[in-house]
C-alpha distance (Angstrom), angle and dihedral (degrees) to the residues before:
residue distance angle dihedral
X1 . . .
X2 3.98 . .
X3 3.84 127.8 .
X4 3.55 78.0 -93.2
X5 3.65 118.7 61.7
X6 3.37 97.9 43.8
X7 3.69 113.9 146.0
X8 3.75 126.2 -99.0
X9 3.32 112.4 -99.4
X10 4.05 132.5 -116.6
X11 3.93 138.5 -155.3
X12 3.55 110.0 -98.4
X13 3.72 104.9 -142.7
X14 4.06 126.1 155.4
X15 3.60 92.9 -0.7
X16 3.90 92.4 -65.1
X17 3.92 121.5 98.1
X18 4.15 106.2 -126.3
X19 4.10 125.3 172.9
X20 3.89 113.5 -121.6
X21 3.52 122.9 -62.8
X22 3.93 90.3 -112.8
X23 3.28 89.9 26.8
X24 3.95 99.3 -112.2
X25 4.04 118.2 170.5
X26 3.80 133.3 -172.0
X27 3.66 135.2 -165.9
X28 3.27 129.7 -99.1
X29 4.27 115.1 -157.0
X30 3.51 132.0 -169.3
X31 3.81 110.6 -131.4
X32 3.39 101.5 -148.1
X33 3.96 90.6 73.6
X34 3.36 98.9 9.4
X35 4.20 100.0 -119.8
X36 3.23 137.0 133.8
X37 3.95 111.6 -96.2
X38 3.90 99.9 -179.9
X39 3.43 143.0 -45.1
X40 4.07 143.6 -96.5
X41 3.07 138.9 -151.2
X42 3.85 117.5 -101.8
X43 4.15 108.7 -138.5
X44 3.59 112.5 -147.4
X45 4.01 125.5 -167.9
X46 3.61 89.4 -73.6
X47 3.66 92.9 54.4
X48 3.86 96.0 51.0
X49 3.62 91.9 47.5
X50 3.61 92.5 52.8
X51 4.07 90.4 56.0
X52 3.77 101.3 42.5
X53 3.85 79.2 49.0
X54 3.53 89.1 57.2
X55 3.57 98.5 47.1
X56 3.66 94.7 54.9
X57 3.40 92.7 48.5
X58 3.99 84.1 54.7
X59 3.81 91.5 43.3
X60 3.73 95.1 46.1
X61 3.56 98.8 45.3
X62 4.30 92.2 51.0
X63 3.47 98.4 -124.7
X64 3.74 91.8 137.7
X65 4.26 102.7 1.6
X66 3.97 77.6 57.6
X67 3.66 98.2 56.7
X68 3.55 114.7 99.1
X69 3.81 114.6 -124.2
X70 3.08 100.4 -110.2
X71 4.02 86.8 55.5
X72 4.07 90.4 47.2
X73 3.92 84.2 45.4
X74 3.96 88.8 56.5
X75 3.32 97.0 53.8
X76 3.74 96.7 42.7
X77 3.51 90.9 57.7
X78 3.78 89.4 51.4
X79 4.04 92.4 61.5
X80 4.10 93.4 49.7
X81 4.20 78.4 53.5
X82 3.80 84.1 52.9
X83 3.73 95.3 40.7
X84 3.85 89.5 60.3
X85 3.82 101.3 37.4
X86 4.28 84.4 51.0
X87 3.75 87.9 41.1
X88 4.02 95.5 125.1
X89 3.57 93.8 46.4
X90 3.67 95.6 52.3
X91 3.75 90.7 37.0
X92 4.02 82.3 59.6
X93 3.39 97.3 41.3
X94 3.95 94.6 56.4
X95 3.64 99.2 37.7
X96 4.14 87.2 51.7
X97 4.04 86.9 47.1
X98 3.58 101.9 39.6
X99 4.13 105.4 29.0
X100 3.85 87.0 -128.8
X101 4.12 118.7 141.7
X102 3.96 112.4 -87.3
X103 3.52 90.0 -134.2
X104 3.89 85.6 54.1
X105 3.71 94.2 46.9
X106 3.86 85.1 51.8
X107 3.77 97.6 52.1
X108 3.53 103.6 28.6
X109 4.04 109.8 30.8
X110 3.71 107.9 28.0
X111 3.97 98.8 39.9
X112 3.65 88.0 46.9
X113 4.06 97.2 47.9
X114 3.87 82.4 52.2
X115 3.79 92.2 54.6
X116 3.74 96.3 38.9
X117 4.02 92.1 64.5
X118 4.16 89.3 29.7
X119 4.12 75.7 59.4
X120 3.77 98.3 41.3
X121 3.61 92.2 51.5
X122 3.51 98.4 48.5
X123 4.09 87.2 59.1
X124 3.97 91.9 41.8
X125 4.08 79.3 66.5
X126 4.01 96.0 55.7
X127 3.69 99.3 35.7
X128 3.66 104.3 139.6
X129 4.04 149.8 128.8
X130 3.87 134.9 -130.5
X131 3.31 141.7 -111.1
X132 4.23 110.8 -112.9
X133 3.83 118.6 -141.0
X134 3.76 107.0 -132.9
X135 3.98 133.3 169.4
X136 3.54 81.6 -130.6
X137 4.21 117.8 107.4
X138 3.58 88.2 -124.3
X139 3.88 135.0 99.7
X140 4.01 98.6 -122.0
X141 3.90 119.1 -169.1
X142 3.88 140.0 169.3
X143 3.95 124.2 -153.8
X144 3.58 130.7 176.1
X145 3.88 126.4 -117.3
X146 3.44 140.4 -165.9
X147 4.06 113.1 -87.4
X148 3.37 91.8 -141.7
X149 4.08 132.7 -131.1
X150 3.92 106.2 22.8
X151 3.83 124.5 -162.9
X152 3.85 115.5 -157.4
X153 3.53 123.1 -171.1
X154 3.37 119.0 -176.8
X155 4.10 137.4 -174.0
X156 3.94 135.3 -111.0
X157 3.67 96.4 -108.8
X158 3.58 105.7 74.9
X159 3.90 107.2 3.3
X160 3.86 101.6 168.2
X161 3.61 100.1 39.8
X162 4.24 92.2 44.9
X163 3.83 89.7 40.2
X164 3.96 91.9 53.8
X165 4.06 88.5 37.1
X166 4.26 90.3 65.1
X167 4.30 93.0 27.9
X168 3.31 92.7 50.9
X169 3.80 106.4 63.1
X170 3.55 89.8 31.8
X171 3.39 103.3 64.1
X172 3.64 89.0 34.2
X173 3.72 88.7 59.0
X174 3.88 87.9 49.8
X175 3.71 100.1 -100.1
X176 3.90 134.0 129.9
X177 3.44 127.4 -132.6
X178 3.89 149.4 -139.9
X179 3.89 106.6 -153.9
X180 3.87 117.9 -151.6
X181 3.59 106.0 -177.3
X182 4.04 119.0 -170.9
X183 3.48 107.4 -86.8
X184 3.64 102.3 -128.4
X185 4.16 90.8 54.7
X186 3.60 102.9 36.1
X187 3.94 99.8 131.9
X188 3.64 100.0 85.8
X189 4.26 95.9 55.1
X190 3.97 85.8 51.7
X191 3.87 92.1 51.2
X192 3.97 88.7 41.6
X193 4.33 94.0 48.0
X194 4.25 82.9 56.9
X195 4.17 87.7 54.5
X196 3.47 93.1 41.9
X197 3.80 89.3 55.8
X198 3.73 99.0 44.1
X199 3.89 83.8 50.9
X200 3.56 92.1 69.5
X201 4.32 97.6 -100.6
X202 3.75 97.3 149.5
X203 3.92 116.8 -117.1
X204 4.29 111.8 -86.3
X205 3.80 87.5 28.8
X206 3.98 87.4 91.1
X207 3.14 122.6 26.7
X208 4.10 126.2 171.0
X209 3.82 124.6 -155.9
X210 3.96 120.1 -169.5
X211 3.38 124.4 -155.2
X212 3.88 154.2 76.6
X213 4.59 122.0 -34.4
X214 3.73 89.1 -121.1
X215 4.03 106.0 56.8
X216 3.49 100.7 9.7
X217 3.71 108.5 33.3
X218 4.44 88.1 36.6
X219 3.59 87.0 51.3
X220 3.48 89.6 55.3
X221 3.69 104.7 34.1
X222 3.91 87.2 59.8
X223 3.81 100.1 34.2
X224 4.10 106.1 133.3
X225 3.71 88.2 -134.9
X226 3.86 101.6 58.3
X227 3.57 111.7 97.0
X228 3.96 100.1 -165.1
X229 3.70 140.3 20.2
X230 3.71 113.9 -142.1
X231 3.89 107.3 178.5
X232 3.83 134.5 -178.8
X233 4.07 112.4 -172.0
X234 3.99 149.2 80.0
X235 3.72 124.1 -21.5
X236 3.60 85.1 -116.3
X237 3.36 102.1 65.2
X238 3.68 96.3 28.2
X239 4.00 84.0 67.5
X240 3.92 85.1 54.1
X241 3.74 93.1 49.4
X242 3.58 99.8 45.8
X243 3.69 89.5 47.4
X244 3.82 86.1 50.9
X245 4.24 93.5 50.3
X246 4.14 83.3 44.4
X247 4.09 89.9 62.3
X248 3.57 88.9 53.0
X249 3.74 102.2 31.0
X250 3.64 96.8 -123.8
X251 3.79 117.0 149.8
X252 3.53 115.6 -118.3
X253 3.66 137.5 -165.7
X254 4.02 113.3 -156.3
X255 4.24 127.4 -171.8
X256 3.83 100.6 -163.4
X257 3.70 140.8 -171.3
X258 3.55 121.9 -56.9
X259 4.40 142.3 -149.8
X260 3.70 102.3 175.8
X261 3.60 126.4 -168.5
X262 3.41 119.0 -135.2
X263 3.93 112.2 -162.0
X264 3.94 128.3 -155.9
X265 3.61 121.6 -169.8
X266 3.71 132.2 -160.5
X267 3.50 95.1 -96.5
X268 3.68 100.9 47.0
X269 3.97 120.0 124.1
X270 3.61 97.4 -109.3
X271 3.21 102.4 -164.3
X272 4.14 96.3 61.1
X273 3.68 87.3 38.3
X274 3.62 91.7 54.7
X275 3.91 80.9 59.4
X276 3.98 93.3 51.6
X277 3.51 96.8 50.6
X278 3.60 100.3 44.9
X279 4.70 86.0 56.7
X280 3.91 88.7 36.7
X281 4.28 84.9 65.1
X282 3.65 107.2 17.4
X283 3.89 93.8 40.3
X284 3.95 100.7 115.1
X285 3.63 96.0 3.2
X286 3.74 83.8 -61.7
X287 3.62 88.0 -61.7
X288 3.87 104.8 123.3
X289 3.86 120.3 106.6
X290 3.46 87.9 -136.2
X291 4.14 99.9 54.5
X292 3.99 125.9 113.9
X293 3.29 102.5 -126.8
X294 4.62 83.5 153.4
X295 4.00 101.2 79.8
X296 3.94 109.7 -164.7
X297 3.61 107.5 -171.3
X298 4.26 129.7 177.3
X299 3.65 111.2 -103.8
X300 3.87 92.3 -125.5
X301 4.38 92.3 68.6
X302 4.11 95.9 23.5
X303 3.23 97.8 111.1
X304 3.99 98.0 34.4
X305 3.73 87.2 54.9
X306 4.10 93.5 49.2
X307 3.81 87.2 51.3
X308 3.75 93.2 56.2
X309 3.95 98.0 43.4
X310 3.75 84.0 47.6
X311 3.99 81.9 63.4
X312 3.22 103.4 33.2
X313 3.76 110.8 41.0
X314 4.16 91.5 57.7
X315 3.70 92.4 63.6
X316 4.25 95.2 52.3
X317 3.80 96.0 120.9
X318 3.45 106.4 -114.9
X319 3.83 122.5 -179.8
X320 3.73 147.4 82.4
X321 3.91 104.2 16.9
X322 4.10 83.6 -140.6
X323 3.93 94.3 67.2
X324 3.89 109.3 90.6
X325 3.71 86.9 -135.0
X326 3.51 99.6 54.5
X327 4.23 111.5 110.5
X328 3.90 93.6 174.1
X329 3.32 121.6 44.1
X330 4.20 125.8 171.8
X331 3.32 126.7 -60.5
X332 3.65 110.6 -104.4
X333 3.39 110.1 -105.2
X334 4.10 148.3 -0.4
X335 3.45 100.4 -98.6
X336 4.41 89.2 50.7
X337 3.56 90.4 53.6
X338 3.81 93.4 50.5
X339 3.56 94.3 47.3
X340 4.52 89.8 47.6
X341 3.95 79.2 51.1
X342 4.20 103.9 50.0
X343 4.44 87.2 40.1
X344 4.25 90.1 54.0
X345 4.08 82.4 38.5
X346 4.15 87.3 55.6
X347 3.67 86.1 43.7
X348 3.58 99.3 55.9
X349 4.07 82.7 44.5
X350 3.75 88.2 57.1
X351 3.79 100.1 49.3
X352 3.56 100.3 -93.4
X353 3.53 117.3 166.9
X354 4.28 108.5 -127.2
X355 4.04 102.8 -147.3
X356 3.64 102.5 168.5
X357 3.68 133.6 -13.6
X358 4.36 116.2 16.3
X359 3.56 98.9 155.9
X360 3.53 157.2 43.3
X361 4.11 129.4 -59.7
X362 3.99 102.9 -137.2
X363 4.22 97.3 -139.5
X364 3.45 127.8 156.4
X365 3.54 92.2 -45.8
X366 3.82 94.5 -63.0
X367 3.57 135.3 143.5
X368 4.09 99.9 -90.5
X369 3.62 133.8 176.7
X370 4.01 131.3 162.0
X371 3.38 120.0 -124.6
X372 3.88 97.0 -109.8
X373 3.94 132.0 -170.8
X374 3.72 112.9 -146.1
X375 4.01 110.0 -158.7
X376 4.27 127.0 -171.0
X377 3.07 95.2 26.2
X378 4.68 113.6 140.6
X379 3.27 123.7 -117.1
X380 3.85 102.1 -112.4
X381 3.93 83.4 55.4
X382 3.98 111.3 135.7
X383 4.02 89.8 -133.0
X384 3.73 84.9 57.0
X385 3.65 103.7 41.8
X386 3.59 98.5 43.9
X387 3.86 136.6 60.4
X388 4.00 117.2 -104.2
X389 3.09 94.7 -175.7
X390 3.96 86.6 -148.8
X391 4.25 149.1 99.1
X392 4.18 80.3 -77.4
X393 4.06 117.3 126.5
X394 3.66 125.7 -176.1
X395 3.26 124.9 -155.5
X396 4.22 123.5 -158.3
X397 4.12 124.6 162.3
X398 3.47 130.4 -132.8
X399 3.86 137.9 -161.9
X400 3.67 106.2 -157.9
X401 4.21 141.9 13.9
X402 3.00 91.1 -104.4
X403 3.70 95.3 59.3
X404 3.72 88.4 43.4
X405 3.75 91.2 56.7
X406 3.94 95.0 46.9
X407 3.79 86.7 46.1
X408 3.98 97.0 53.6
X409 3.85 93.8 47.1
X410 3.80 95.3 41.6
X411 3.65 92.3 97.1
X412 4.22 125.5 71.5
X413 4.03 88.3 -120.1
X414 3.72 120.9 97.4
X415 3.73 110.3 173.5
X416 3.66 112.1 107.5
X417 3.85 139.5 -8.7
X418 3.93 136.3 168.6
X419 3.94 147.3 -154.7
X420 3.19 136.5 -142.5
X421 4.09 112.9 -159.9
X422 3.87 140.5 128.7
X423 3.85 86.1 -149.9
X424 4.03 113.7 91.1
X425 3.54 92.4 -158.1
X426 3.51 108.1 52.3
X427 3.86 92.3 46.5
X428 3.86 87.3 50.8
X429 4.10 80.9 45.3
X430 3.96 94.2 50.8
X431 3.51 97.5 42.1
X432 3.46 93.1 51.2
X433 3.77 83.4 66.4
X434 3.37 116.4 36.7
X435 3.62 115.2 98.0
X436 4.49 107.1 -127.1
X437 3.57 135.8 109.2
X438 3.74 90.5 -118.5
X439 3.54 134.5 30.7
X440 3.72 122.2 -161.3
X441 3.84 113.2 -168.4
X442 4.27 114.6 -171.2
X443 3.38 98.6 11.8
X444 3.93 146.3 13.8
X445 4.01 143.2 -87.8
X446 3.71 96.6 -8.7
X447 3.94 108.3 165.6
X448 3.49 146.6 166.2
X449 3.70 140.4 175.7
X450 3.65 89.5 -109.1
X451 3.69 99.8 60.2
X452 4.17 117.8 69.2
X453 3.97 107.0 -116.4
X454 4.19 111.5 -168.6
X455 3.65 135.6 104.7
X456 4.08 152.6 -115.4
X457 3.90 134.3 -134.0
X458 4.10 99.8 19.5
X459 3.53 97.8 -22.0
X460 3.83 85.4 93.4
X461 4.14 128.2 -102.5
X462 3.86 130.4 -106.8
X463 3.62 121.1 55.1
X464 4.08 133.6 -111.0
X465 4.05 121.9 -145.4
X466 3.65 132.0 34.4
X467 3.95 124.3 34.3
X468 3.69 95.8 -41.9
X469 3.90 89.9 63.4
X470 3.80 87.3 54.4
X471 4.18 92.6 52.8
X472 3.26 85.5 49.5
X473 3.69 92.9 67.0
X474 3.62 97.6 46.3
X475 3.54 144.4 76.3
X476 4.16 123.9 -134.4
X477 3.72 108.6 -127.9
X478 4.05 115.0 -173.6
X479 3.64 122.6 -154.4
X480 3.51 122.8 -164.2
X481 4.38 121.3 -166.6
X482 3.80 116.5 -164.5
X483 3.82 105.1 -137.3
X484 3.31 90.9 -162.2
């Protein structure tokens, strides 16, 4: 089966896969070339109604909630096993969504998805509560519970991987789940609802709703039966879903945009930082909430370090995401291009100093940008102060920490930052200081399910991976036993 005949794809409600209730459809296009692939069906009201239906009836009737961890744990394990053994499909699937580099998708998105649940069911085995010590004469006790119903909506940037990041824990906590996928990458969550099935997740415990944020993804967001919001996406609608959750008083857990800074001392090893900061902005086509697109760099090797990014970011191979080579691959869709375009347009407006890249990559009628490295450019610029979400570095100097500090928090975001230093202390020092979720220190974006990824200020609150994912899915129940 090519890229092209893939067959169009179905809500995945109860277990069973079913077309729309009015029968709606949407395209799906690959970004690389920008045509249409296939197309979706478009959930409406109805739709979402029917699948947090179903997972109540699922949650209810303790086909999953009942499971003992252990049990859940078995099964989760048995989906990462799937994960890997379908890893070219998916890898195919999310580089023909997304626009992102096969060999990317195969390094980065599958091999994490198969950790995530590997991870998640691991915890679902050691989910427990404690015993309190009280002067009371009674035996007092907490435990944890599932919350119940769980809607995840997730972004276009990193489908699988943000998908598996919200299932996981869920389901490992013994929850069920509505899945909202972005509606421009949906492909991936269809594929993943068949694995989950053949894995043994009984039917209503997953259930996967295409279609667009405002019908679909409202519906669902204020649906009386959903129990928890968890929400990937842009500060801007984050503030919207949150408000949204508030009304009802549903705890939410939100992973928001991002403008990292990325700071380079003196005494940093150039040469491997070079290498950092060229993944922290062109990772994804520079679309990764968690990027550095803000380069801070010590007066004494500014303009060193511009000379050699003006050398070395040119020659990133960017192209058809299909080519093993490729390391940049479009951007995935109209609308992101357009928006890369207008901020380096503002820049140039602004004073901004264009050393490499600025402007479109003509390919095959995909959605191209070069990377590009924007010097001279003030602090209180708009292409420095707000997130791109693009292949778009800026570059500003600085002449002591203290200025590097003030720099990195001067924006609202607070999801990830990073320092590059030979000297122990002073990254110790920095990091100490700078205001993120997640602080990477000699290098860029290095994750794992065991460490707890999320941010502060708008970058969002609540925290995805590790143990504090899993609370975050629960509910603490105390029980107190008279022993008189």
């Amino acid at each position: 089966m090519t890229a092209f005949e893939i067959e169009p794809g179905r809500l995945f409600v109860g277990g069973q896969w079913r077309e729309a209730a009015d029968g709606a459809r949407t395209e799906v296009v690959d970004p690389s070339r920008g045509a249409v692939v296939t197309t979706v069906a478009e959930a409406g009201a109805a739709d979402v109604d029917a699948a947090v239906r179903a997972a109540r009836d699922a949650f209810d009737g303790g086909a999953w909630s009942g499971l003992s961890g252990r049990e859940r744990g078995r099964i989760l394990h048995r989906v990462a096993e799937l994960i890997r053994e379908n890893a070219d499909e998916l890898a195919r699937l999310e580089s023909l969504d997304v626009g992102k580099p096969i060999s990317l998708c195969h390094a980065v998105d599958v091999t994490n998805a198969a950790n995530d649940y590997e991870h998640f069911a691991a915890l679902a085995y050691s989910l427990d509560g404690s015993v309190r010590d009280t002067p009371m004469n009674a035996l007092a006790y907490t435990k944890r519970e599932p919350i119940g119903v769980v809607a995840a909506i997730t972004p276009f940037n990193f489908p699988l991987i943000l998908a598996g990041s919200k299932i996981g824990p869920a389901l490992a906590a013994g929850n069920t789940v509505v899945h909202k996928p972005a509606d421009e990458t949906p492909l991936s969550a269809l594929y993943m609802a068949g694995l989950l099935k053949q894995a043994g997740v009984p039917d209503g415990v997953v259930n996967v709703v295409t279609g667009s944020g405002p019908v679909a993804g409202e519906a669902l967001l204020r649906h009386r039966g959903v129990d928890k919001v968890a929400f990937t996406g842009s500060t801007a609608i984050g503030r919207h879903v949150a408000a949204a959750a508030g009304e009802a008083l549903k705890p939410v857990t939100m992973e928001l945009g991002g403008n990292a800074a990325h700071i380079v001392f003196e005494d940093a090893h150039l040469e491997k930082a070079v290498g950092a900061i060229i993944k922290a902005f062109v990772f994804n086509t520079g679309q990764f909430c968690m990027g550095g697109p803000r380069l801070l760099v010590a007066r004494p090797v500014y303009a060193t370090l511009l000379g050699i990014l003006s050398e070395a970011v040119p020659g990133v191979p960017v192209g058809d995401p299909r080519n093993p080579e490729t390391v940049v691959g479009p951007m995935a869709g109209e609308k992101h291009l357009k928006k890369v375009e207008e901020y380096v347009d503002i820049a140039r407006k602004e004073g901004g100093r264009i050393v490499c890249g600025g402007e479109r990559l003509d390919l095959d009628g995909g959605y191209y940008y070069k990377p590009t490295v924007i010097a001279d450019l003030s602090n209180d610029s708009r292409v420095v102060q707000e997130e791109i979400f693009g292949p778009v570095l800026t570059v500003q100097p600085f002449d002591t920490e203290d200025e590097a500090v003030e720099l990195a928090n001067s924006t609202p975001y607070g999801l990830a930052s990073g320092i590059q230093t030979q000297n122990l202390a002073r990254a110790h020092r920095i990091a100490d200081r700078l205001q993120a979720g997640i602080v990477w220190i000699n290098d860029w974006a290095m994750l794992d399910p065991a460490v707890p990824f999320g941010g502060v200020k708008d970058s969002g609150f609540g925290r995805e991976y590790g143990p504090e994912a899993l609370a975050a899915y629960t509910k603490v129940k105390s029980v107190v036993v008279s022993l008189d």
